[in-house]
ZAMARGU-4260 file (C-alpha; in steps of 0.2 Angstrom, whole numbers, plus 5000, padded with zeros to 4 digits):
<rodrens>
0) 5000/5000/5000 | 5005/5017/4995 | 4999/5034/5004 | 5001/5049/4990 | 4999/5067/4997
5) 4985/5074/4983 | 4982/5093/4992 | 4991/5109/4999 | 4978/5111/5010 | 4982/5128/5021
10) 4990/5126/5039 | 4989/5133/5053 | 5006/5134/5058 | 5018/5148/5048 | 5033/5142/5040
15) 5026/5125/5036 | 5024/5127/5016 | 5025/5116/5005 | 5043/5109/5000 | 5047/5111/4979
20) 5056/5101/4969 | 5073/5103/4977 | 5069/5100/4994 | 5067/5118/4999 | 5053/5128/5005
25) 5043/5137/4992 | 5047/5155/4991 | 5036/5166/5003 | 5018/5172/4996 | 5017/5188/5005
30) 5007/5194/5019 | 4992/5195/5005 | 4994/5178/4998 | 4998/5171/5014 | 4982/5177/5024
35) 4970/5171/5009 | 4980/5154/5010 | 4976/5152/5029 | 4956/5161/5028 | 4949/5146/5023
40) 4957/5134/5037 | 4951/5148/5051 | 4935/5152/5045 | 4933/5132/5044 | 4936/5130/5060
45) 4926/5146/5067 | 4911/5139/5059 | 4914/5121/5065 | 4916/5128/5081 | 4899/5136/5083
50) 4891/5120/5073 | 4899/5110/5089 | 4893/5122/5102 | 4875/5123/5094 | 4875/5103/5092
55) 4884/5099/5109 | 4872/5114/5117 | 4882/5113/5133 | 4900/5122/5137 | 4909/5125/5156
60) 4925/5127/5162 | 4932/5111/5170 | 4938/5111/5189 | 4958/5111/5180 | 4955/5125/5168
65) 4945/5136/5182 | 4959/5134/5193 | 4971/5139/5181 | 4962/5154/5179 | 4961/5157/5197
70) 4980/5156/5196 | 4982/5168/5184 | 4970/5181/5190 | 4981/5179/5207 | 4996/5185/5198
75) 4988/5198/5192 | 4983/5204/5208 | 5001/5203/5215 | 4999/5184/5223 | 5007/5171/5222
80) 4996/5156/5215 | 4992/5145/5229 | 4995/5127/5221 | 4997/5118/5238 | 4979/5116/5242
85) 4971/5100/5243 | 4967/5090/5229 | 4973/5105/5218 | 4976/5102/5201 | 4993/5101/5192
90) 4998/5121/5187 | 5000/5120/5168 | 5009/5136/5164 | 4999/5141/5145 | 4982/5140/5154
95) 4989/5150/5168 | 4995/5163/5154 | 4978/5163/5147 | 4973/5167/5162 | 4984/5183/5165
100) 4979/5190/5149 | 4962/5188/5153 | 4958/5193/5171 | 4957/5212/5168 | 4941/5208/5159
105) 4932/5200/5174 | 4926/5183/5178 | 4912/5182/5167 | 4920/5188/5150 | 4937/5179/5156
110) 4924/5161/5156 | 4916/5166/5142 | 4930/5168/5132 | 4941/5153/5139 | 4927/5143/5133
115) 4925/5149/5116 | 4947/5145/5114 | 4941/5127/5120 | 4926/5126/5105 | 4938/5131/5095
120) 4952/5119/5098 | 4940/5104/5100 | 4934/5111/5080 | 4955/5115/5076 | 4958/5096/5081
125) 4946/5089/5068 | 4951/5102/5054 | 4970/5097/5057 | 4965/5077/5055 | 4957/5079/5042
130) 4972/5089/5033 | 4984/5076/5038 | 4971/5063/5033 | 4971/5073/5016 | 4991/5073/5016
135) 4994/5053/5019 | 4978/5044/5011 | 4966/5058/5001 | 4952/5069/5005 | 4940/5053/5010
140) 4951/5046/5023 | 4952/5065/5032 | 4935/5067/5032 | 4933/5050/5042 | 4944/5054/5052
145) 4939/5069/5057 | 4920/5064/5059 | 4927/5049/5068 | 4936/5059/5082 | 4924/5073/5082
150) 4910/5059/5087 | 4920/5051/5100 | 4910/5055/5117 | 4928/5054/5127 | 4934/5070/5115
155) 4916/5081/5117 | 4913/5076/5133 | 4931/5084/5139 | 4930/5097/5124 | 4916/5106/5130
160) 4922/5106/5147 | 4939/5116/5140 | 4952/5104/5147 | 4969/5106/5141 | 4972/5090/5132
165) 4962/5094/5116 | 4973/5110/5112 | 4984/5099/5117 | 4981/5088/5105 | 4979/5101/5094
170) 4996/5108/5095 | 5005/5092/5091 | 4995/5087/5079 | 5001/5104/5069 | 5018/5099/5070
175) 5014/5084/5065 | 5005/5094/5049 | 5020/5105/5046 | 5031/5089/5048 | 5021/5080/5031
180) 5019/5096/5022 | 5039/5100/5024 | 5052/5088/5030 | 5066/5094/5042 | 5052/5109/5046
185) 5062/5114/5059 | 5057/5126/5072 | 5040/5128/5066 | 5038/5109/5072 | 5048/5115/5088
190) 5036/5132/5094 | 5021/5119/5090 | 5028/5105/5103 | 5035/5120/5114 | 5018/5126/5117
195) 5010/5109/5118 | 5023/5105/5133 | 5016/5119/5141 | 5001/5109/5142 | 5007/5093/5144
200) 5024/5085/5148 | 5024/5072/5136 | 5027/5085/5124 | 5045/5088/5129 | 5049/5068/5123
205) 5043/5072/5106 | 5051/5087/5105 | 5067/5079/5112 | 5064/5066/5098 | 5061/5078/5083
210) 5076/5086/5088 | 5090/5070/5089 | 5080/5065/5073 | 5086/5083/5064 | 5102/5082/5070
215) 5103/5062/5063 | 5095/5066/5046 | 5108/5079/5042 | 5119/5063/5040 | 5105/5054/5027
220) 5108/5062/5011 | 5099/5080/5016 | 5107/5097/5021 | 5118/5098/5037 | 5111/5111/5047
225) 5126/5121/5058 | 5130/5118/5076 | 5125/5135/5080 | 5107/5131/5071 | 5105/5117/5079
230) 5110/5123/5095 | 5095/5135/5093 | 5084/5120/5087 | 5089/5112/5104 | 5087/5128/5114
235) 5067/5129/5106 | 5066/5109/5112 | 5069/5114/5128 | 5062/5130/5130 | 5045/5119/5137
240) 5053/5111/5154 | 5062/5124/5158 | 5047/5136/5158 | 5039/5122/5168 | 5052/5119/5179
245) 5056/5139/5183 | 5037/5143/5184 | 5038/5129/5199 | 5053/5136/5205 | 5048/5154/5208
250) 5032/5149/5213 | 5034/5136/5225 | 5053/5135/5227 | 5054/5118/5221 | 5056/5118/5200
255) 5050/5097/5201 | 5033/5103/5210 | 5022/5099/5196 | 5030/5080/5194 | 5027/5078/5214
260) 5011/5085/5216 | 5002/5076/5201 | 5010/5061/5210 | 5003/5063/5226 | 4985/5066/5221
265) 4986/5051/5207 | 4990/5041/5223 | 4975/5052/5235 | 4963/5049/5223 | 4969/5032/5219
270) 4971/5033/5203 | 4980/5019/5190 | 4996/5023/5187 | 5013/5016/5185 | 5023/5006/5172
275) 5015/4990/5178 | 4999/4997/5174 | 5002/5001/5156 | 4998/4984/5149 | 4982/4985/5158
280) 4974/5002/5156 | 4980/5010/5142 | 4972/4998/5128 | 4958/5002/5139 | 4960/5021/5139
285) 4960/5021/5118 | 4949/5008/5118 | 4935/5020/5128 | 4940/5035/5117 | 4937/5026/5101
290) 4923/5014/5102 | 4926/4993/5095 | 4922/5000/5078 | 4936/5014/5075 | 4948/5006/5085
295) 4945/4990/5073 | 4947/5001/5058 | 4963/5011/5064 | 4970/4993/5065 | 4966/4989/5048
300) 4972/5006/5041 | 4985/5008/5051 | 4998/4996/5044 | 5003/5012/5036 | 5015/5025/5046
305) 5013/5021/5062 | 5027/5030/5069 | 5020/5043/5077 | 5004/5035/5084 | 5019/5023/5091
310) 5030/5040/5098 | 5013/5043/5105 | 5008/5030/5116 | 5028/5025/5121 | 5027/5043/5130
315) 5011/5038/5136 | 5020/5024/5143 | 5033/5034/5149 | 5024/5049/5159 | 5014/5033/5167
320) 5031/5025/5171 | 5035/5040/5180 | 5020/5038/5193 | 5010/5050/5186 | 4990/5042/5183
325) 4985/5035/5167 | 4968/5043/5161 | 4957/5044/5147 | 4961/5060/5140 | 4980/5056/5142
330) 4977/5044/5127 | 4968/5057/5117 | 4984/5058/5103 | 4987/5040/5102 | 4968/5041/5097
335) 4968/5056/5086 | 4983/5048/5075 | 4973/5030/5075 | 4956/5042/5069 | 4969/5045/5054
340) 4972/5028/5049 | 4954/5021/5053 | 4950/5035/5037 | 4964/5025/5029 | 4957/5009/5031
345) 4940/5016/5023 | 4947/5029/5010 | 4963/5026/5009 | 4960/5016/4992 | 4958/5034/4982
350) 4977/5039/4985 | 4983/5023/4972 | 4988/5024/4956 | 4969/5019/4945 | 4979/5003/4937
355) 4986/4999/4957 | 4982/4980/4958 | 4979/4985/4976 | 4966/4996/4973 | 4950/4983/4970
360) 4955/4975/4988 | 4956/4990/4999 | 4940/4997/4991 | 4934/4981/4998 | 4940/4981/5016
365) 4936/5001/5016 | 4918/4995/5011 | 4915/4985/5025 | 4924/4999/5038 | 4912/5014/5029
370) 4896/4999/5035 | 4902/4996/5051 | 4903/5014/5057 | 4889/5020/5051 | 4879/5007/5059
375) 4888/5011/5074 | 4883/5028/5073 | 4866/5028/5081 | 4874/5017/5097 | 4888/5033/5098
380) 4876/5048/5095 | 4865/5037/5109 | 4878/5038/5120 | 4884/5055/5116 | 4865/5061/5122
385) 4867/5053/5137 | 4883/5063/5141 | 4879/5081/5136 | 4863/5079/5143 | 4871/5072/5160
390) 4886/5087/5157 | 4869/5101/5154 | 4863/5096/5172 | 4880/5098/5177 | 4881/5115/5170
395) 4863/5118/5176 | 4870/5115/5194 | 4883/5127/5189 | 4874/5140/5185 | 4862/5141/5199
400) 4878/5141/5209 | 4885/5157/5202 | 4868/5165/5202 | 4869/5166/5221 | 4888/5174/5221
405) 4877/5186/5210 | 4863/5191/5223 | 4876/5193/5235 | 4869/5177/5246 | 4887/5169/5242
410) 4899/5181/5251 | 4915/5186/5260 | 4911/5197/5272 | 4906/5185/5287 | 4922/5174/5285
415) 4926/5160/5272 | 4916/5150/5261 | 4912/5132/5266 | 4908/5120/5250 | 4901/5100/5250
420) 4915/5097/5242 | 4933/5102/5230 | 4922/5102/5214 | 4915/5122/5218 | 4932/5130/5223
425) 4940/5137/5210 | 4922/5142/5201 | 4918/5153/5218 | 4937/5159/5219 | 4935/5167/5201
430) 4918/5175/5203 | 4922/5182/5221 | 4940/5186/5216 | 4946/5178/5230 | 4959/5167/5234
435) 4957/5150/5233 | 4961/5146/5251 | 4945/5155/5256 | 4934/5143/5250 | 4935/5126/5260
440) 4930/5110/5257 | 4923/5102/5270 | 4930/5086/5264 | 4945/5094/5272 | 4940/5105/5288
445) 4926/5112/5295 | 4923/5132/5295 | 4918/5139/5311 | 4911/5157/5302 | 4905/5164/5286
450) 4894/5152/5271 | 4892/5138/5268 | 4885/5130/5254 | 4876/5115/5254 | 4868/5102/5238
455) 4848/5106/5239 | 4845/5090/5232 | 4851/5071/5232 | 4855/5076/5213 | 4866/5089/5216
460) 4876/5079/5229 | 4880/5066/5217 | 4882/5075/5201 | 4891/5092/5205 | 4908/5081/5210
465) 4926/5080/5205 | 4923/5062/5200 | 4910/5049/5208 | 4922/5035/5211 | 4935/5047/5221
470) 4935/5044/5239 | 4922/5055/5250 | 4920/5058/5268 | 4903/5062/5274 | 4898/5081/5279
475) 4887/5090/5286 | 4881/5110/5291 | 4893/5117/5301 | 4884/5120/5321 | 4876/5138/5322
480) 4873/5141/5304 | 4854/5147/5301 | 4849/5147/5281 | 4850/5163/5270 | 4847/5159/5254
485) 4841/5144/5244 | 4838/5139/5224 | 4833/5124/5216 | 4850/5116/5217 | 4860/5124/5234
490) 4855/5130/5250 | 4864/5143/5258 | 4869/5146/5276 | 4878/5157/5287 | 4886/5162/5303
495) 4894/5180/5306 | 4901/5186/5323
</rodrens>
């Protein structure tokens, strides 16, 4: 089998064009010329961005992504970020970023804003696969694949909710992009996995990778790039854990405090993780993001160029080596790549030669895949119901929450706020711009003064969590509280001195 690159779709990354005959980039278009090239792509994926948010008709900020914003608002305000609470997330320096550039405009526009970048990277992630699906196997095979992983409920279920992995996802799977459209890209491949290993750490493995792989090609027939090039090619690969690591440092006095803390609430919330668990769980984790029949076609299709699905997981394996826990969304590029070969497996066909003796079977095989999704469909768009409409009560829950910062009923004044649970902190520390320590779980300690705020509802207990299956220790209204306020979903109660 033989992949032909047919199109120069637009990308999304500058500096990727496509190489002419001699190895070497195409001369620049101009600013002009360059602009048209990329409207296409971005208006795209604006429009499929508002097609998701209309179809999913649900979005919210995750408990992560509110606390980095929390974080960020904090520096803004001359704090230091308090990242040593319990069961804090792990501080991931873009989203913190992100959140510096927009606190100025207040918690509401800030949210608002945050969540339209996440709609936009979970519509960015199917454009790019179905460029690189484009690239590798035709037009047929990147539409596939960027259906299939735009259906997956894993991918809309954490895409609406904004967490970092699908613009994670996103990033690498630009430089990948660039990568096919221009080999030995360079540094355009190396700001893409820069900014992706802000998000996540894996991130810095690849980039690590792509940049022994420049330095070794340079000896394989192509042009020798200079020590001092690559020493700037090495300085871009690196540029990601050190910006972690001094982040941590200035911030905590401890540049591994990331690795540590991620470590220690893995093993809190007793969560898989570790080498001896990969065998186990991560099949499982791409399993659950795919469904039996994509995963079945990306097997069929992916006999083809495998490498970087492979680079993929092995990091995969790596980080989970490392102690740090194996979850669904961790396995969201492994998946993303295997999307690209399941549209191989069904289209891929259309890249050979019409005389290709190869042609009549594949057509076959990608016959029987094309039948098998779409009579899968109806069992995913079931399922995919079921979790948006679970994620709206959620976001119902939410909403009736913040209404009652809004009246004032959830205040300051009287002392700290007192919450069920860790899943409303960093919701309540960004609309009262206050620090996160002021609201407490009482999961953690009691507070002898101030609000609490209690589920109104067996329903609200259960749903508005940090996740069902995490340990939970029973609470209760704090003595001498009287009630103040209440909604359909909370009840509020207070004590001031």
């Amino acid at each position: 089998m033989q992949a032909v690159s047919q199109t120069h779709p637009p990308v999304l990354l500058r500096g990727c064009r496509p190489t002419g005959e001699d190895g070497e980039s195409a001369p620049s278009p101009g600013l002009a010329a360059a602009a048209r090239r990329h409207a296409p792509a971005l208006l795209a994926i604006a429009l499929g961005a508002g097609a998701l948010w209309l179809i999913a008709g649900v979005g919210f900020l995750n408990y992560d992504t509110l606390y980095a914003l929390v974080w960020g608002a904090q520096l803004t305000r001359g704090q230091t970020p308090e990242y040593g609470l319990p069961i804090a997330p792990t501080p991931h320096p873009l989203l913190e970023a992100i959140g510096v550039a927009l606190a100025p405009l207040g918690a509401g526009a800030e949210t608002a804003l945050a969540l339209a970048l996440a709609f936009l990277a979970l519509a960015g992630s199917g454009w790019v696969l179905y460029r690189l699906g484009s690239e590798w196997f035709g037009r047929g095979a990147g539409v596939v694949a960027a259906l299939v992983w735009l259906t997956r409920v894993p991918v809309l279920s954490y895409g609406v909710r904004g967490y970092a992995d699908v613009p994670y996802t996103l990033l690498v799977l630009c430089a990948l992009l660039c990568e096919t459209r221009r080999r030995r890209a360079g540094a355009p491949v190396l700001v893409a996995l820069a900014l992706a290993g802000l998000l996540r750490p894996e991130a810095w493995a690849l980039s690590g990778l792509y940049w022994l792989y420049l330095a070794w090609s340079a000896r394989r027939g192509y042009p020798a790039r200079s020590p001092r090039e690559l020493a700037w090619l090495a300085l871009l690969a690196l540029a990601a854990p050190l910006a972690w690591a001094a982040s941590d440092l200035l911030i905590t006095g401890d540049a591994t405090w990331s690795l540590t803390n991620t470590r220690h609430t893995a093993t809190t919330l007793h969560r898989a993780r570790g080498i001896g668990e990969v065998p186990e769980y991560v099949p499982r984790r791409i399993g659950e993001v795919l469904q039996a029949v994509a995963l079945a076609g990306a097997a069929i299709g992916g006999v083809l160029g495998a490498i970087a699905g492979l680079a993929a997981l092995a990091v995969f394996a790596l980080l989970s080596s490392a102690g740090l826990p194996i979850d669904t969304r961790y396995a969201f590029l492994t998946a993303a790549i295997l999307c690209v070969f399941c549209g191989a497996a069904a289209f891929g066909w259309t890249a050979l030669p019409r005389g290709d003796g190869r042609r009549k079977a594949w057509m076959a095989i990608g016959g029987v895949v094309v039948v098998a999704l779409l009579a899968s469909a109806p069992s995913q768009l079931r399922s995919a119901h079921r979790q948006l409409a679970e994620l709206s009560r959620q976001q119902r829950i939410q909403g009736d929450l913040l209404a009652l910062v809004k009246s004032g009923a959830i205040q300051l004044r009287c002392g700290p706020v007192g919450v069920p649970n860790h899943a409303p902190i960093p919701l309540l520390a960004l609309y009262l711009s206050a620090r996160p320590g002021l609201i407490v779980s009482a999961e953690a300690k009691p507070i002898a003064d101030g609000v609490y705020v209690d589920p109104a509802s067996r329903e609200v207990e259960d749903e508005y969590t940090l996740d069902p299956k995490d340990p939970h220790t029973q609470v209760s209204i704090p003595p001498g509280f009287t009630e103040s306020a209440t909604n359909r979903s909370w009840l509020i109660f207070q004590r001031c001195r």
